[in-house]
N, C-alpha and C positions, 0 to 999 in steps of 0.2 A: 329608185327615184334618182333625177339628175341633182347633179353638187354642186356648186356655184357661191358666189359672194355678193355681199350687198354693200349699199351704204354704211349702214353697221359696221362691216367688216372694220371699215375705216371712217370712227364715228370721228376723231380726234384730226384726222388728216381733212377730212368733207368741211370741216370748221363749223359747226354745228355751236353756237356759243350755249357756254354749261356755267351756270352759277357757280360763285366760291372758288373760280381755279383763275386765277390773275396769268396774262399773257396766254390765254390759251386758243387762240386761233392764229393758225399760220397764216404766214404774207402773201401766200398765194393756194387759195383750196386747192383742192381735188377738183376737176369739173367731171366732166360724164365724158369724155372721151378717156383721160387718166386712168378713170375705173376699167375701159376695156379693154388699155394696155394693158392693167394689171391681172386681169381676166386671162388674156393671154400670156402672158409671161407664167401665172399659175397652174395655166394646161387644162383652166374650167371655160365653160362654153352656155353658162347662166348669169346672168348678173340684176340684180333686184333693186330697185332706187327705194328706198323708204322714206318717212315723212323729214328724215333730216336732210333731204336733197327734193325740195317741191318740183316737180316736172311741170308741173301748171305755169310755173315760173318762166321758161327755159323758149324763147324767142322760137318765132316759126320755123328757120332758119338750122336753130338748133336743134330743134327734133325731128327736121328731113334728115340732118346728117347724121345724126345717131341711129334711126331706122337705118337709113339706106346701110352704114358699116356692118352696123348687127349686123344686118341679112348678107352681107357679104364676107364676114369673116363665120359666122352659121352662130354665132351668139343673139343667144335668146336672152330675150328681158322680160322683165315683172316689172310693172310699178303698185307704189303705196302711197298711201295719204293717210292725214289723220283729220278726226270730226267729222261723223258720219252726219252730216246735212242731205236734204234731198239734194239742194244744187249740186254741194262741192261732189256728194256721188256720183252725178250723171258727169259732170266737169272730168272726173276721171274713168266711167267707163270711155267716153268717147277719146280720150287720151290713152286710154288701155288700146283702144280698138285700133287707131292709129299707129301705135310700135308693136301692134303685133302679141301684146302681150293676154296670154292666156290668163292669167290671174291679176285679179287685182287684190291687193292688202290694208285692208283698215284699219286702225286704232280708231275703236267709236271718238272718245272723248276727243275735247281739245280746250285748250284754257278759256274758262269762262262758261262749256257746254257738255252738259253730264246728263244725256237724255234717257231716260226711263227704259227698262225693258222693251215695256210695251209700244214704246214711241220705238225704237229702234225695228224691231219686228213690223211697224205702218210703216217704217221708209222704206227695209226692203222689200217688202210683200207688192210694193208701190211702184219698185224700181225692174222688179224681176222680169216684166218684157223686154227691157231696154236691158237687160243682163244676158237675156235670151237671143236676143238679135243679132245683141255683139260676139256671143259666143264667150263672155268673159265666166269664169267662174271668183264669186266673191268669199275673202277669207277672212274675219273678223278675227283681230291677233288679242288673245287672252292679254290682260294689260292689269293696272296695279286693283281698279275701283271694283271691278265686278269679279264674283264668285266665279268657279267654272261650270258647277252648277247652271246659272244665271245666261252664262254665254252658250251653252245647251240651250236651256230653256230658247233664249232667240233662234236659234236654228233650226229645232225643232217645231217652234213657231212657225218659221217660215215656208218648212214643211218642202224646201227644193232643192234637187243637185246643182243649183248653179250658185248655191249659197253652202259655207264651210266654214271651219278654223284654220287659221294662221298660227299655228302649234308653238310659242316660244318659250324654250324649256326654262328659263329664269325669270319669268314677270311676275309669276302668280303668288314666287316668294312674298313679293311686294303688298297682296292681298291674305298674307297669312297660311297660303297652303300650299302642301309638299308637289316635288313633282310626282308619286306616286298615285294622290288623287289626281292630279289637271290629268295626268296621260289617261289614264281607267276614264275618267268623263269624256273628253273630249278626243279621244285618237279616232273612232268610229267616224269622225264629222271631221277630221283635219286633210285637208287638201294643199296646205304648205307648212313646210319644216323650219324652225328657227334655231337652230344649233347654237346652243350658248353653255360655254362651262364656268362653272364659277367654285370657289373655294368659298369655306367658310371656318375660320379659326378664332378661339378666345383672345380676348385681348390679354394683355401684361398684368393689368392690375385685376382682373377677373371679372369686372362689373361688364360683361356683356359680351359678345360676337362679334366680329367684322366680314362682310362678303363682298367679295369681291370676283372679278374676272381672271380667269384663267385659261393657258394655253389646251385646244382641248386636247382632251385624254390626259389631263393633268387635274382637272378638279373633280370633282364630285358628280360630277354627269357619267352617268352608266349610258353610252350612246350604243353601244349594239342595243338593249334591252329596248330606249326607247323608237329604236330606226323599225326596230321589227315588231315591238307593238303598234306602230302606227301604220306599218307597211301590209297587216296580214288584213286589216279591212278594205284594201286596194282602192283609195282613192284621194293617195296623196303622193303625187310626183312630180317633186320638188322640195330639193332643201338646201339650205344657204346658212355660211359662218356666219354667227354675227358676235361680236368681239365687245365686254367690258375691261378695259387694260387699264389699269391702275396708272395717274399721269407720275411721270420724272420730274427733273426740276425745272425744265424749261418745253416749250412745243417742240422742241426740233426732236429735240433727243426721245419726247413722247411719240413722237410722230414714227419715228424710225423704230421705237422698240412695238408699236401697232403692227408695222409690216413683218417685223421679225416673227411676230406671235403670227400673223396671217400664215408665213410660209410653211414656220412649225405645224403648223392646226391642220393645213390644206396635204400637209405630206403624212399627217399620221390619219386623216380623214381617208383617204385616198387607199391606204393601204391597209383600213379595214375590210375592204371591196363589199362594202354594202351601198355602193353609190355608181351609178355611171356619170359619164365626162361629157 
């Protein structure tokens, strides 16, 4: 599967505002050319916009010029959204279909909208021509509310290859379960990779755990085990760092130890040779 980086990568540089952390958005983000210099400068040739950079957003102007460079320095894009609505769906197939992008990645939910199973399974079941037309395949990213379980069940509802998982190996923490269940349920159905390592250590005074982000090949993620359990059902090609980095004491210095982690991650990624460029 091809290696590449997302928004994630650089959730703290994209300026994505985050509760509880005072001063934490730089004086000038990341935009989406940024990200393909950094693409280039790391020697990957993918790059993923997730829901903390809305492409929906991004002027008509904007998204000539990001298609037309992709295809001219040969980087391939993914977009994401989150709120699996019929509209905002279709609003990003046709946004997929226009950069080119072979995947599109959802987070069903979104503040305020936590739609049923069964309601999710009607939107795509609903959408799946217009998923067909564009050629896009759809990857629902296991996230904190629903079981993996649960995210099975829709997919298997749906009952189509142009509908998947978006595999992210640290959210499900969030819903209580190990990544050795989420990989065993859902690698069969995962069609995108989310590379995330994370630590998890006692605290001092022993009342509990902290987890956090880590450089990978430095936490707790066994990524040969998961790259190749998800790779021997063949049909998932693509996977992309995405980075929880613990902030410093101010953005700048956050900002900078983000990219450090990036080139760390991208150079021990690279040299497991379970990935092409």
């Amino acid at each position: 599967m091809q290696l590449g980086i997302s928004t994630f990568t650089y959730g703290w540089a994209v300026g994505t505002p985050k509760q509880g952390v005072a001063g934490n958005r730089p004086a000038t983000p990341f935009d989406e050319q940024r990200l393909l210099d950094r693409a280039n400068h790391l020697g990957v040739h993918l790059v993923q916009f997730g829901d903390n950079w809305p492409v929906h957003e991004l002027a008509n102007e904007q998204l000539t010029t990001l298609h037309n460079r992709a295809e001219r320095e040969g980087i391939r894009l993914e977009v994401g959204a989150r709120g699996l609505t019929e509209a905002h769906l279709h609003r990003y197939i046709t946004l997929a279909q226009r950069l080119h992008s072979r995947l599109l990645r959802f987070v069903i939910d979104a503040p305020g909208y936590e739609p049923s199973v069964d309601e999710v399974i009607a939107i795509l079941k609903a959408a799946l021509p217009t998923l067909q037309r564009a050629g896009v395949t759809l990857g629902l990213e296991n996230h904190d509310r629903l079981l993996a379980a649960e995210f099975r069940a829709i997919v298997e509802g749906v009952a189509s290859s142009q509908v998947g998982i978006c595999l992210d190996t640290a959210n499900s923490l969030g819903a209580g379960e190990g990544l050795a269940e989420v990989v065993r349920t859902l690698a069969p159905y995962t069609v995108n990779l989310h590379l995330k390592d994370v630590g998890i250590r006692r605290l001092p005074h022993l009342q509990g755990f902290q987890m956090d982000g880590r450089v990978a090949g430095q936490g707790m993620l066994n990524i040969y085990w998961v790259v190749e359990e998800v790779a021997r059902h063949g049909r998932c090609q693509t996977a992309v760092l995405e980075q929880w980095v613990p902030p410093e004491h101010d953005v700048l210095a956050t900002i900078a130890k983000e990219a450090a982690w990036a080139e760390e991650s991208l150079t021990y990624l690279k040299q497991t040779e379970l990935f092409f460029l």
